[in-house]
MARROMI-604582 format. One line per 5 residues: number of its first residue (from 1); for each residue x, y, z of N, C-alpha, C, CB. Coordinates in nm, 2 decimals, padded with zeros to 4 digits. Glycine has a CB too. Layout:
NUM) X Y Z X Y Z X Y Z X Y Z | ...
***
This chain:
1) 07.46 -01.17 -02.24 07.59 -01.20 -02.31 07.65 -01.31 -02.24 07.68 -01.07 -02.31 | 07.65 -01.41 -02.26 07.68 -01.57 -02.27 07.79 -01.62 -02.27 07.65 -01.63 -02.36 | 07.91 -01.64 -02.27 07.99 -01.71 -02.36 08.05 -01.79 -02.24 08.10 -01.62 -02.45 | 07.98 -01.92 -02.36 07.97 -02.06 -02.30 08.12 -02.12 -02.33 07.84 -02.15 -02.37 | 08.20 -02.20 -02.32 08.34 -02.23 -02.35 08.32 -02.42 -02.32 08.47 -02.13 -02.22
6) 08.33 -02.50 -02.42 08.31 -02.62 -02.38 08.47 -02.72 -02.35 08.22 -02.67 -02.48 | 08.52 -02.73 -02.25 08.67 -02.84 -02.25 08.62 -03.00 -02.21 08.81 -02.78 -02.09 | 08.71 -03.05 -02.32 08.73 -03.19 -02.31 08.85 -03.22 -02.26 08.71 -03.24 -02.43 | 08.84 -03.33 -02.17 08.93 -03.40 -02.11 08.95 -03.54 -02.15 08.90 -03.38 -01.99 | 09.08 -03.56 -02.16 09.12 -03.72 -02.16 09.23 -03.76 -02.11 09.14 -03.78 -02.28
11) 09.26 -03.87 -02.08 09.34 -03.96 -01.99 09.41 -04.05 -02.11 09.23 -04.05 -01.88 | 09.52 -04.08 -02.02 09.63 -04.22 -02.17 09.72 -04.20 -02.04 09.73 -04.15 -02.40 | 09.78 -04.33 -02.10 09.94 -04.33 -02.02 10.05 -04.29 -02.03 10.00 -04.40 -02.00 | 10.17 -04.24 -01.99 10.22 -04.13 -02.04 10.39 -04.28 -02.08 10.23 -03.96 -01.90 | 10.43 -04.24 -02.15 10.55 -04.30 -02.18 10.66 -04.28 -02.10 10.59 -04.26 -02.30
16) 10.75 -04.35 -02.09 10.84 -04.29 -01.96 10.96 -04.19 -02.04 10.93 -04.45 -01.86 | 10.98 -04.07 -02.01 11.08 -03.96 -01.99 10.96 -03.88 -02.08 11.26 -03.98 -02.07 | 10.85 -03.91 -02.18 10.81 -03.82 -02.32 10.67 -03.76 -02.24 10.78 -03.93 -02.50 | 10.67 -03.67 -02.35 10.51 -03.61 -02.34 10.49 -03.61 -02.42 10.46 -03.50 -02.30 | 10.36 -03.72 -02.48 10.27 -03.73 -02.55 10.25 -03.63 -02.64 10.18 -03.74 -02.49
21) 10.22 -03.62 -02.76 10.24 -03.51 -02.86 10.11 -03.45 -02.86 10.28 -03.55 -03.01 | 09.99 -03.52 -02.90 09.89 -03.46 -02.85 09.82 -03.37 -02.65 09.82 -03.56 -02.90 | 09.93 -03.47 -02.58 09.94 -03.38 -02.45 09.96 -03.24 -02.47 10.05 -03.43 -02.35 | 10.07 -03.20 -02.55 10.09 -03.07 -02.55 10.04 -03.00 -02.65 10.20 -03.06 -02.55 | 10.00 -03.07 -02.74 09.88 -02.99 -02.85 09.76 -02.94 -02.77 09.82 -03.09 -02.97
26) 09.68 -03.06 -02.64 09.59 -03.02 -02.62 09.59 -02.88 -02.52 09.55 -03.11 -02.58 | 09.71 -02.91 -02.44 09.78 -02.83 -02.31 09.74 -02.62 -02.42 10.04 -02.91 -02.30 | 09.85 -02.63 -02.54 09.83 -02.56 -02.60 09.69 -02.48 -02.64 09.87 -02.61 -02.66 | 09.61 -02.60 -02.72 09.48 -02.55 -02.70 09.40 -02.47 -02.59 09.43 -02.64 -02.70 | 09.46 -02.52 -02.49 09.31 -02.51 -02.34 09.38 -02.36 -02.30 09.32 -02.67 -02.14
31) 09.49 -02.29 -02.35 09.55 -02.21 -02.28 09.50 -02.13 -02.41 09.71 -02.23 -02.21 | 09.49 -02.12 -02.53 09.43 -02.07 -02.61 09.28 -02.01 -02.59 09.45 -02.16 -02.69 | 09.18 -02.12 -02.52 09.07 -02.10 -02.52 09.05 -01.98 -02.37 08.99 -02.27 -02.53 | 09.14 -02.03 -02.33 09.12 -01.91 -02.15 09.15 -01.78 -02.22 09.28 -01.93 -01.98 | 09.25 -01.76 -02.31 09.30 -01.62 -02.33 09.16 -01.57 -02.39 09.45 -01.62 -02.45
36) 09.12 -01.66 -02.56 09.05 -01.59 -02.61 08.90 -01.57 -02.54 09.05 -01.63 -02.73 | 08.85 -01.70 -02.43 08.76 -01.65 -02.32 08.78 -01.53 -02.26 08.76 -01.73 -02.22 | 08.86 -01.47 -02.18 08.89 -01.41 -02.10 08.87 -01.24 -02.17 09.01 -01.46 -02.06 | 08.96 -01.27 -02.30 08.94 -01.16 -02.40 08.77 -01.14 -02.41 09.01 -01.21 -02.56 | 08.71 -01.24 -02.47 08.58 -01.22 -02.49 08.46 -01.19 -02.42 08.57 -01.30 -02.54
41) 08.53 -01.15 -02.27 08.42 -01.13 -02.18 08.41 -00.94 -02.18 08.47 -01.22 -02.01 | 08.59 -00.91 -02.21 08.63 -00.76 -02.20 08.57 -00.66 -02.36 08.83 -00.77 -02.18 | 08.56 -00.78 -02.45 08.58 -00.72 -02.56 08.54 -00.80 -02.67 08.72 -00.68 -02.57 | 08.37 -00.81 -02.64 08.30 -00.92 -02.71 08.25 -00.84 -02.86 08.16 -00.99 -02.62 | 08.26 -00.94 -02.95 08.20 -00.87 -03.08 08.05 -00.95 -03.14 08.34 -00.87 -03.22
46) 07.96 -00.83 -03.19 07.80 -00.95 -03.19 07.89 -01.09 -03.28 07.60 -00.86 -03.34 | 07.94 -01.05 -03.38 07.98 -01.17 -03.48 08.08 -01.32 -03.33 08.14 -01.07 -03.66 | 08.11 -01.32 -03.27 08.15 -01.39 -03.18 08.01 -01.47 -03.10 08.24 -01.29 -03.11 | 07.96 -01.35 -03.05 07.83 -01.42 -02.95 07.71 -01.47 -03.01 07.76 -01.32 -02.85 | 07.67 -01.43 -03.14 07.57 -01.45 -03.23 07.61 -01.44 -03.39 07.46 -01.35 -03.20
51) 07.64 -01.55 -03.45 07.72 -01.57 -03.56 07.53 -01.56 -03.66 07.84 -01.75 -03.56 | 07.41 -01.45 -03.68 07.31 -01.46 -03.72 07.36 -01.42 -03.85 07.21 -01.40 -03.66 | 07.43 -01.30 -03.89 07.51 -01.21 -03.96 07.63 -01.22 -04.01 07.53 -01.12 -03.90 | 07.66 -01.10 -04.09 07.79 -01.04 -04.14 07.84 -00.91 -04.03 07.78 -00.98 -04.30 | 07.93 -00.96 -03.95 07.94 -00.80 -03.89 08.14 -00.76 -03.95 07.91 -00.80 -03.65
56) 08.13 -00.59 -03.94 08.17 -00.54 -04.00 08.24 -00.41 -03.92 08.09 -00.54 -04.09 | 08.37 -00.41 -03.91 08.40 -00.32 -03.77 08.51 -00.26 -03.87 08.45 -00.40 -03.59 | 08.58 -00.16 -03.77 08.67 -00.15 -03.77 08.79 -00.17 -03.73 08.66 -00.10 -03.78 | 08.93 -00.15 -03.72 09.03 -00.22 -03.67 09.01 -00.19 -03.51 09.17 -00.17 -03.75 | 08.99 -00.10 -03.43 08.94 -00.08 -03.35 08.85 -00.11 -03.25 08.94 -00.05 -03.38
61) 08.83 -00.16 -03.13 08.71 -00.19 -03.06 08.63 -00.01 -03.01 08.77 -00.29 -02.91 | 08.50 -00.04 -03.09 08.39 00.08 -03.07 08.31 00.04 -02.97 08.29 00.12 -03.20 | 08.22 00.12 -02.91 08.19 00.15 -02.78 08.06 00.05 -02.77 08.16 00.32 -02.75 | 08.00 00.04 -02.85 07.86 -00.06 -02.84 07.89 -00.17 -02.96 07.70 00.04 -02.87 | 07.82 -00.26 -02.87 07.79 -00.37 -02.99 07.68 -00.41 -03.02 07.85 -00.50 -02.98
66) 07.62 -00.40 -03.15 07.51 -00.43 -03.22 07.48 -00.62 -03.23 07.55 -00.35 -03.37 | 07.41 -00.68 -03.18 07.34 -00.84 -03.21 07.21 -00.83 -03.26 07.32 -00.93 -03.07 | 07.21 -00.90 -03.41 07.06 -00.89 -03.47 07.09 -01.07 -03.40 07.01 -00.83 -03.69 | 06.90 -01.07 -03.38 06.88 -01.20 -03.30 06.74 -01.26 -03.47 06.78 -01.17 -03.06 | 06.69 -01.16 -03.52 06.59 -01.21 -03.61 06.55 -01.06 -03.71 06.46 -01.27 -03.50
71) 06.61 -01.12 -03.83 06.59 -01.24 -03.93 06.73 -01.28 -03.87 06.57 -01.21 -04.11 | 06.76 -01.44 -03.91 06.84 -01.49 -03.96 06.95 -01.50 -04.08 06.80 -01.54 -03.94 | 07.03 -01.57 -04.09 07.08 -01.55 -04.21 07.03 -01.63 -04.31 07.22 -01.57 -04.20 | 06.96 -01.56 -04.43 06.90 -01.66 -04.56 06.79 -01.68 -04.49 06.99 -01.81 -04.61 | 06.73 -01.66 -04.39 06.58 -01.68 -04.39 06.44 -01.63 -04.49 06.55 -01.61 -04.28
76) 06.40 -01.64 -04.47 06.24 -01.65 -04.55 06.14 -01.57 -04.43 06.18 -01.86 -04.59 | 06.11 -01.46 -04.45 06.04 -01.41 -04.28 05.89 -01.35 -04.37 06.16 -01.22 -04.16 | 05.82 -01.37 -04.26 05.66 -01.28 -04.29 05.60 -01.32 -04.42 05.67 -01.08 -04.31 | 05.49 -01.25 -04.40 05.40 -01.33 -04.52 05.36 -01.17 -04.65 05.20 -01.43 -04.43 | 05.35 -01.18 -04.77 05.32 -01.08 -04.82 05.35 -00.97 -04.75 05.21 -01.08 -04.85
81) 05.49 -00.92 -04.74 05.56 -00.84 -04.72 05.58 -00.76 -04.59 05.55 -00.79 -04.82 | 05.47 -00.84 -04.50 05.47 -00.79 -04.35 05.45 -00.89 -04.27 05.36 -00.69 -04.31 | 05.47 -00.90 -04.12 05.44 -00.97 -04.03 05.52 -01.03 -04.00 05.36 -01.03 -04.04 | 05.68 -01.01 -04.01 05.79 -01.05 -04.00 05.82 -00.97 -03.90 05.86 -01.04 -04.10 | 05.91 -01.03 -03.80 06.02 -00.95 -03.69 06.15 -00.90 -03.68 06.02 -01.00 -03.60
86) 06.13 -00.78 -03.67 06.28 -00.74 -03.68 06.38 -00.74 -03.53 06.29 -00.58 -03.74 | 06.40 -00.80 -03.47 06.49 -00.81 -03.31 06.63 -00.78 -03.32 06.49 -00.95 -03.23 | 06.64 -00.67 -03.23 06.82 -00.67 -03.20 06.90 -00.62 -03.06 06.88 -00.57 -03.30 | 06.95 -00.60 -03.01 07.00 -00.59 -02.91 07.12 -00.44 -02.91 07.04 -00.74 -02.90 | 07.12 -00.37 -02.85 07.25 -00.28 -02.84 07.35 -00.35 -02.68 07.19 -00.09 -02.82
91) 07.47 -00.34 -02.71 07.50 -00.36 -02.60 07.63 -00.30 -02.56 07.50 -00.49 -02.60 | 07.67 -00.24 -02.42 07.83 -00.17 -02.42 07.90 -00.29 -02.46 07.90 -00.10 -02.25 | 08.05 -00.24 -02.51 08.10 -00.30 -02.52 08.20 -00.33 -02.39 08.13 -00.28 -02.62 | 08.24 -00.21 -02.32 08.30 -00.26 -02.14 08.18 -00.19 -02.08 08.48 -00.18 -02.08 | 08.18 -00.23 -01.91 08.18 -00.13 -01.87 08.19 00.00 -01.86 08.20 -00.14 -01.85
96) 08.29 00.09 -01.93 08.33 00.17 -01.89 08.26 00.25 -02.03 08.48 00.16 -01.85 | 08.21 00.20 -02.14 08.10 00.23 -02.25 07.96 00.23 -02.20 08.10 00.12 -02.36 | 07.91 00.21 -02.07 07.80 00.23 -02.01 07.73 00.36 -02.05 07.82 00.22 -01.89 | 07.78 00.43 -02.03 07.71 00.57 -02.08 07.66 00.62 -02.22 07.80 00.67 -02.06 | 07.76 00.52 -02.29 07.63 00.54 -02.44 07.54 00.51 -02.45 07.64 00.51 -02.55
101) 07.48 00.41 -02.34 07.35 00.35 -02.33 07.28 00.43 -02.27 07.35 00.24 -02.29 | 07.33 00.48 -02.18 07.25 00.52 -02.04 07.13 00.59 -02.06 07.33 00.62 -01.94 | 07.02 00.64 -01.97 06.93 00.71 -01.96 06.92 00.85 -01.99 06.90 00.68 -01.87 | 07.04 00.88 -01.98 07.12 01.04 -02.03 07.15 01.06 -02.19 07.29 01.05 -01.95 | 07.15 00.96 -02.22 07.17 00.96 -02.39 07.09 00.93 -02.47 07.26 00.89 -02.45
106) 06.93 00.92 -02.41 06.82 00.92 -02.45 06.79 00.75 -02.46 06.81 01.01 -02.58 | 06.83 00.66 -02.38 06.81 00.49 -02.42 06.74 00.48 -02.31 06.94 00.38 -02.42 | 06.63 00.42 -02.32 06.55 00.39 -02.23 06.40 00.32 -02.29 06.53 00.52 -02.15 | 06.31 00.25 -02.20 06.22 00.20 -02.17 06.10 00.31 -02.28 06.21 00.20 -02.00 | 06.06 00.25 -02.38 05.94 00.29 -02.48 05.82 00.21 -02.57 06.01 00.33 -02.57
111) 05.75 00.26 -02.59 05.62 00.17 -02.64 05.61 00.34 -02.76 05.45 00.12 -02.48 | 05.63 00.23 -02.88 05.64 00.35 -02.98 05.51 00.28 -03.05 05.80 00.38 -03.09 | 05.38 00.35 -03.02 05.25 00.27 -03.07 05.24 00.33 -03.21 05.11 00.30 -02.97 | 05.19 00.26 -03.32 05.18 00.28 -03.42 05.05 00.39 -03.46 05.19 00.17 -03.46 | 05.07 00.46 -03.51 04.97 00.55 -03.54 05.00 00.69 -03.49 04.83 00.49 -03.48
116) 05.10 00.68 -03.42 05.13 00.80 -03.25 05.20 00.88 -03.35 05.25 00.73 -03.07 | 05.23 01.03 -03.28 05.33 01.13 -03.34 05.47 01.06 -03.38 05.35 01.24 -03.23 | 05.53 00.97 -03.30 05.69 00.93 -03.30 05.69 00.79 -03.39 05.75 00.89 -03.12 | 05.58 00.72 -03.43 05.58 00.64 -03.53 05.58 00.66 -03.66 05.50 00.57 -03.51 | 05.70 00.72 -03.69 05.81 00.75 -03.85 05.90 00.70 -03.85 05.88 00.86 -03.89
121) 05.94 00.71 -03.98 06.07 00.66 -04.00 06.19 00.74 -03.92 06.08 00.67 -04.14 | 06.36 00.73 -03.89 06.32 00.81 -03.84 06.44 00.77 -03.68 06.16 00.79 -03.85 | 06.49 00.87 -03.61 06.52 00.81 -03.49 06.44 00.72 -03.40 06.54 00.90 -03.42 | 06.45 00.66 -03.31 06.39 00.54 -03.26 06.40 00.69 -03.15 06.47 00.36 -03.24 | 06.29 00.68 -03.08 06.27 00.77 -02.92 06.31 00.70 -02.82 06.12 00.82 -02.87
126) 06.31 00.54 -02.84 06.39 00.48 -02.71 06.50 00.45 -02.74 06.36 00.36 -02.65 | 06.54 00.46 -02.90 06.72 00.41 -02.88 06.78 00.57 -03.00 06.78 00.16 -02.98 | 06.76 00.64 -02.95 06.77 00.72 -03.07 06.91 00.78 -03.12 06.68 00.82 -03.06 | 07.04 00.69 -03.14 07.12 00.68 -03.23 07.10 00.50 -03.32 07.27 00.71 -03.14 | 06.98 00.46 -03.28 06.96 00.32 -03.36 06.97 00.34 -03.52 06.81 00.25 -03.32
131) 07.08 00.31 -03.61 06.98 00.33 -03.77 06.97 00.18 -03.80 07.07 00.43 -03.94 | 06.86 00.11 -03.86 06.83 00.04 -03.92 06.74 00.04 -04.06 06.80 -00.01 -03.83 | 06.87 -00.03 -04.16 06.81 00.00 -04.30 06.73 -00.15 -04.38 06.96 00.07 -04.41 | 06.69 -00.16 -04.50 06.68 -00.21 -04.58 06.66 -00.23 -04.69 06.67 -00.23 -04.57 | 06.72 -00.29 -04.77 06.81 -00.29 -04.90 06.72 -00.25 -05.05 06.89 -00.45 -04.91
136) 06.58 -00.25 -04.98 06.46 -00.28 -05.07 06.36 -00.20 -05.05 06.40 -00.40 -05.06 | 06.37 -00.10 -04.95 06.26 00.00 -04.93 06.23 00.09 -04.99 06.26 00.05 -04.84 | 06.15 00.11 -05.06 06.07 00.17 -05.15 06.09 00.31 -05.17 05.94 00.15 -05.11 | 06.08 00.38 -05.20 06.03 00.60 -05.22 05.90 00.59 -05.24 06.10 00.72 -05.40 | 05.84 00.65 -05.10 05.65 00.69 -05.12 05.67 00.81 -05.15 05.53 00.67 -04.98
141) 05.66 00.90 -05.27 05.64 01.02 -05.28 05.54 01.07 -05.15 05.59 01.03 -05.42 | 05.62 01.20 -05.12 05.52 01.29 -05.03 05.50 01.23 -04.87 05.36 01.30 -05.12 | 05.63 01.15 -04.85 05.63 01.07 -04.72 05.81 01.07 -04.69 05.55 00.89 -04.74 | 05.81 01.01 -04.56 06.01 00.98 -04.54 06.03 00.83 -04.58 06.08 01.00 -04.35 | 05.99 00.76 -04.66 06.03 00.66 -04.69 06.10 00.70 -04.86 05.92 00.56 -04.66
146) 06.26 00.73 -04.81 06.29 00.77 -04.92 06.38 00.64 -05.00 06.36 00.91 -04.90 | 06.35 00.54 -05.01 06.42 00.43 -05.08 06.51 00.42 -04.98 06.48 00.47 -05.23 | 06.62 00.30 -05.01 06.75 00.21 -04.93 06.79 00.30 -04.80 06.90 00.19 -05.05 | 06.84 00.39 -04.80 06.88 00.46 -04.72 06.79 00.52 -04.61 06.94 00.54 -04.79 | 06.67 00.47 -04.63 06.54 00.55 -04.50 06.61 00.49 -04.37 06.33 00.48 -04.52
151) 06.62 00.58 -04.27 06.63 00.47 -04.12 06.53 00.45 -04.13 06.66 00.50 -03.96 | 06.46 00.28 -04.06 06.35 00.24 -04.02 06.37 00.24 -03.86 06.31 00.10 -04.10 | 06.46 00.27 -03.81 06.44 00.25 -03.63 06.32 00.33 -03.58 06.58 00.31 -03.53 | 06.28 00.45 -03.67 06.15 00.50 -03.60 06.04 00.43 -03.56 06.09 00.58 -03.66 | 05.98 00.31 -03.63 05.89 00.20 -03.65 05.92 00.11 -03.56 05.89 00.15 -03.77
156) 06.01 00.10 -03.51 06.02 -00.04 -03.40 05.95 00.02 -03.28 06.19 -00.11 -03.36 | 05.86 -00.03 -03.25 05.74 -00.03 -03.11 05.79 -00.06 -02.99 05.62 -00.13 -03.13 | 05.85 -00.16 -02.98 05.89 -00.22 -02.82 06.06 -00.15 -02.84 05.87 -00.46 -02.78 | 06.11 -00.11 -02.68 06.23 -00.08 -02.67 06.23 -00.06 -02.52 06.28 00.04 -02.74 | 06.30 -00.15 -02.47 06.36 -00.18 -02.30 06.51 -00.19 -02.28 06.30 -00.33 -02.23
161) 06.50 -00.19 -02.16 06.65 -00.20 -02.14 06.68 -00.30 -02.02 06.73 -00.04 -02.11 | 06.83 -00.33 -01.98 06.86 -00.42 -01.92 07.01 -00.39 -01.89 06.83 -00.54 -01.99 | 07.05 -00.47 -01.74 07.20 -00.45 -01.71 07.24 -00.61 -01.71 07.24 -00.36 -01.55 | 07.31 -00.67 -01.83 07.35 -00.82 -01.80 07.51 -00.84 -01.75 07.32 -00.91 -01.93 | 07.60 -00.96 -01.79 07.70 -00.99 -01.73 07.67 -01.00 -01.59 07.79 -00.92 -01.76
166) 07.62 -01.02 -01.51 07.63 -01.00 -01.38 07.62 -00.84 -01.35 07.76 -01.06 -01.34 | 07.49 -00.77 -01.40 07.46 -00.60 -01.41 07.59 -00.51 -01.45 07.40 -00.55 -01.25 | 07.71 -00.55 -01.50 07.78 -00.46 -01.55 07.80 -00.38 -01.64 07.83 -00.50 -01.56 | 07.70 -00.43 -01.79 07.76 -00.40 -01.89 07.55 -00.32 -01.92 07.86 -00.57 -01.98 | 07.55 -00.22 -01.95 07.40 -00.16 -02.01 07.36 -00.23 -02.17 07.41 00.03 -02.03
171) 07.28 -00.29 -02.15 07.17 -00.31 -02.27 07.03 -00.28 -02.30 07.15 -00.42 -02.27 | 06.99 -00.25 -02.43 06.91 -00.25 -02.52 06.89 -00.32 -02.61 06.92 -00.18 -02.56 | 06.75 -00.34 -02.58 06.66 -00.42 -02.67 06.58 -00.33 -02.75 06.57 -00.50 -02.59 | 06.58 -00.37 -02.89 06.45 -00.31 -02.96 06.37 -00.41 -03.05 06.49 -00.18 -03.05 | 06.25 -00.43 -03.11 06.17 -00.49 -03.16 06.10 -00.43 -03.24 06.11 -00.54 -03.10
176) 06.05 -00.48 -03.38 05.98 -00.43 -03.50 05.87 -00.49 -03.56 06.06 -00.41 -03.61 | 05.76 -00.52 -03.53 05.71 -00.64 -03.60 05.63 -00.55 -03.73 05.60 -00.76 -03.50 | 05.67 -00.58 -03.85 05.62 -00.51 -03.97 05.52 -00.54 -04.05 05.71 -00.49 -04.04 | 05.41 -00.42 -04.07 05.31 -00.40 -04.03 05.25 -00.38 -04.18 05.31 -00.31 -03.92 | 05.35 -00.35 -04.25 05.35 -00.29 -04.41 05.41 -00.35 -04.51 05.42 -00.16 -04.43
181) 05.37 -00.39 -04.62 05.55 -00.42 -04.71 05.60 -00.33 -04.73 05.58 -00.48 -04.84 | 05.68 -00.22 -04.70 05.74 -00.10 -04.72 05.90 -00.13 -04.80 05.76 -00.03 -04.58 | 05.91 -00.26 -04.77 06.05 -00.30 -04.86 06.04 -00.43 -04.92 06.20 -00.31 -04.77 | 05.88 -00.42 -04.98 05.83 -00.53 -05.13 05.82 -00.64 -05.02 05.96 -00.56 -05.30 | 05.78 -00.74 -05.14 05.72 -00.87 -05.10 05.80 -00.97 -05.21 05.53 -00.88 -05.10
186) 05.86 -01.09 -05.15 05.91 -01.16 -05.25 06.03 -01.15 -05.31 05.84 -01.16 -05.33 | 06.12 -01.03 -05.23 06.25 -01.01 -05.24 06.36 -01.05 -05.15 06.26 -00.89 -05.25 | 06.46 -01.04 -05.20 06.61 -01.07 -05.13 06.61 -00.92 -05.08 06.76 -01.12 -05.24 | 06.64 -00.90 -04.98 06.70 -00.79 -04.92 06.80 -00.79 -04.82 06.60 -00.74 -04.88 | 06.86 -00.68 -04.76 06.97 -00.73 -04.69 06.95 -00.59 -04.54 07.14 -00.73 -04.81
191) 06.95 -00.69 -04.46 06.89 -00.58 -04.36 07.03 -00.55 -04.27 06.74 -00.64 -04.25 | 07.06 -00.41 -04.30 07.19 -00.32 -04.21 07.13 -00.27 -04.08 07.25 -00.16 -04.30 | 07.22 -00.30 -03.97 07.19 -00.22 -03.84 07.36 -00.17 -03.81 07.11 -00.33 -03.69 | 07.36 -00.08 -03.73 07.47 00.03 -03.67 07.42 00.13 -03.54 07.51 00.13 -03.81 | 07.45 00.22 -03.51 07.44 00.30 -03.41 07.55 00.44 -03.41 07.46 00.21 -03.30
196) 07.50 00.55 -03.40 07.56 00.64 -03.37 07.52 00.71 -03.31 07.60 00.67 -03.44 | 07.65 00.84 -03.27 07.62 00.94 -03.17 07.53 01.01 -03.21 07.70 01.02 -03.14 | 07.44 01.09 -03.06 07.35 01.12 -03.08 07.21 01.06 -03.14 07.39 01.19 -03.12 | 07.13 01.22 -03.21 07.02 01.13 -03.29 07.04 01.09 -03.41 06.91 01.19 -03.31 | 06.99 01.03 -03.47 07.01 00.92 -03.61 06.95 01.00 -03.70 06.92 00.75 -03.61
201) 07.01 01.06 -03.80 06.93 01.13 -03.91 06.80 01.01 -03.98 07.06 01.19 -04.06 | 06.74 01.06 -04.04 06.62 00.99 -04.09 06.66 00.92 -04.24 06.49 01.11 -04.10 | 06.78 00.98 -04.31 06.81 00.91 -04.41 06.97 00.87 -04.43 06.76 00.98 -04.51 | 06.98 00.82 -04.47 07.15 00.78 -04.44 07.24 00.77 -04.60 07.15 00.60 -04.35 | 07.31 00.88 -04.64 07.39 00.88 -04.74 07.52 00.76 -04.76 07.44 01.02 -04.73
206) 07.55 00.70 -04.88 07.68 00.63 -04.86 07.69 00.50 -04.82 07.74 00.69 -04.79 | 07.82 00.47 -04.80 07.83 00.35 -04.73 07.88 00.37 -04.57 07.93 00.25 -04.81 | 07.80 00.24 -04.50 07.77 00.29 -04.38 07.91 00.31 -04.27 07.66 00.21 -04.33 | 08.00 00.22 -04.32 08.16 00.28 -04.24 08.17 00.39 -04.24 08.29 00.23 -04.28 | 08.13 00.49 -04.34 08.18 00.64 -04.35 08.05 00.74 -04.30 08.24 00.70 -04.52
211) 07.97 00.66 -04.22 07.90 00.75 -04.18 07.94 00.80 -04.06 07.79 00.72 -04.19 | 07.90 00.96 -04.05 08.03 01.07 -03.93 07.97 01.05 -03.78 08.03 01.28 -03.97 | 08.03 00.98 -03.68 07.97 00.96 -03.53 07.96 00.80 -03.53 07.80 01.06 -03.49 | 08.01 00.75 -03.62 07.93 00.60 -03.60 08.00 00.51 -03.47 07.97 00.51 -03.76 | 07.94 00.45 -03.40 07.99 00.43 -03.24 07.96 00.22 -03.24 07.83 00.55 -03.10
216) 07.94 00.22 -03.33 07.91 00.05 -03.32 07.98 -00.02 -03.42 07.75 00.00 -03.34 | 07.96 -00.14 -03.44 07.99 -00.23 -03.56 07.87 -00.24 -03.64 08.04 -00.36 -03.52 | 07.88 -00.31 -03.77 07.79 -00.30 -03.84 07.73 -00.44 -03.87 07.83 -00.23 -03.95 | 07.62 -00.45 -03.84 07.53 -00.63 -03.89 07.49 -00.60 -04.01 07.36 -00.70 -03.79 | 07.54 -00.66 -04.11 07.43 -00.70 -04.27 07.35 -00.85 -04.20 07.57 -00.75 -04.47
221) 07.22 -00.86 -04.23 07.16 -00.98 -04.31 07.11 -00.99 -04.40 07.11 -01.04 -04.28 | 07.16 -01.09 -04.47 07.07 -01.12 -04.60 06.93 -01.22 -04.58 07.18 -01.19 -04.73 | 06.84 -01.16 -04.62 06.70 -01.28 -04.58 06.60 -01.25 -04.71 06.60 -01.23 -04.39 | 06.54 -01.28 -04.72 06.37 -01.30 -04.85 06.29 -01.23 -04.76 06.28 -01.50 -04.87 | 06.26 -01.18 -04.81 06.11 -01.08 -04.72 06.01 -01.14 -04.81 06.10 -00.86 -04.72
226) 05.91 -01.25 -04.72 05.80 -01.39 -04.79 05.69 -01.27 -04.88 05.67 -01.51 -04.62
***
């Protein structure tokens, strides 16, 4: 978690008794950029640190923050409806949110190999309040891929973790590279991530602000699945 802050400086000569109008516009500015810096180190939102998305909160600051790093926004990913990557990041939002990450709440270090008992749809076993939907996934009769609402976090294979800021703040990584077209080929779709307490039910009713325990913000992206 990054946040880079760029200041420009300039020089002029000052008039005698006045201050320059832009002096104090800039003055204004720079004291602007410290606050909302300062803010943004305590109380960062993904849509601030990674503008990839639509994120979607509530009036409130919630305990984790969700960053999709891939797809992009309006991308075009994978070929015939697989071989695309899905990447995202969980992250506390203070310190003092460390524990929804922690090793005690089931987040940790996983290799979810495909083929294996835990490769379903589905809670993720390394992040397992992760839900990740999309907008185009199919109903396989006689399977859990029940159309839009399936979590797919069961399927993401790589999941590690990490302490950044200067080890303060607990993070999660998870990764998907997709293996199926399970949500068609040649469509617009719109890929939702969130997080909630506990484990993640396997299907998800509604719209996703009113789902009950929800502990993050919400990323839409809209992308083409090639």
């Amino acid at each position: 978690m990054n946040l880079q802050r760029r200041e420009t400086a300039s020089s002029s000569s000052r008039k005698s008794g006045k201050r320059p109008i832009f002096w104090i516009t800039g003055a204004i500015v720079m004291v602007a950029l410290l606050i909302i810096a300062g803010y943004g180190v305590q109380n960062a939102q993904a849509h601030i640190l990674y503008p990839t998305g639509t994120t979607s909160t509530t009036g409130k600051q919630l305990p984790v923050v969700v960053t999709v790093f891939s797809p992009g926004k309006n991308d075009k990913a994978g070929s015939a409806g697989a071989g695309n990557v899905i990447d995202l990041a969980l992250d506390a939002a203070t310190p003092a949110d460390n524990a929804y990450l922690s090793a005690s709440m089931g987040y940790k270090p996983f290799f979810n190999a495909p083929g294996s008992a835990t490769f379903h749809p589905g809670f993720d076993p390394g992040a397992p309040g992760l839900v990740v939907l999309l907008s185009t996934t199919k109903t396989i009769p006689g399977t859990a891929f029940q159309g839009p609402g399936t979590n797919l976090a069961g399927l993401f294979q790589i999941n590690g973790i990490a302490s950044v800021n200067n080890g303060t703040i607990n993070e999660v990584w998870n990764t998907w590279q997709v293996g199926k077209p399970i949500a068609g080929s040649d469509v617009h779709s719109i890929l939702t991530v969130f997080v909630v307490s506990g484990k993640a039910p396997t299907v998800i009713h509604g719209n996703p602000e009113n789902v009950p325990g929800r502990i993050s913000n919400i990323v839409q992206v809209p992308f083409t699945i090639a």
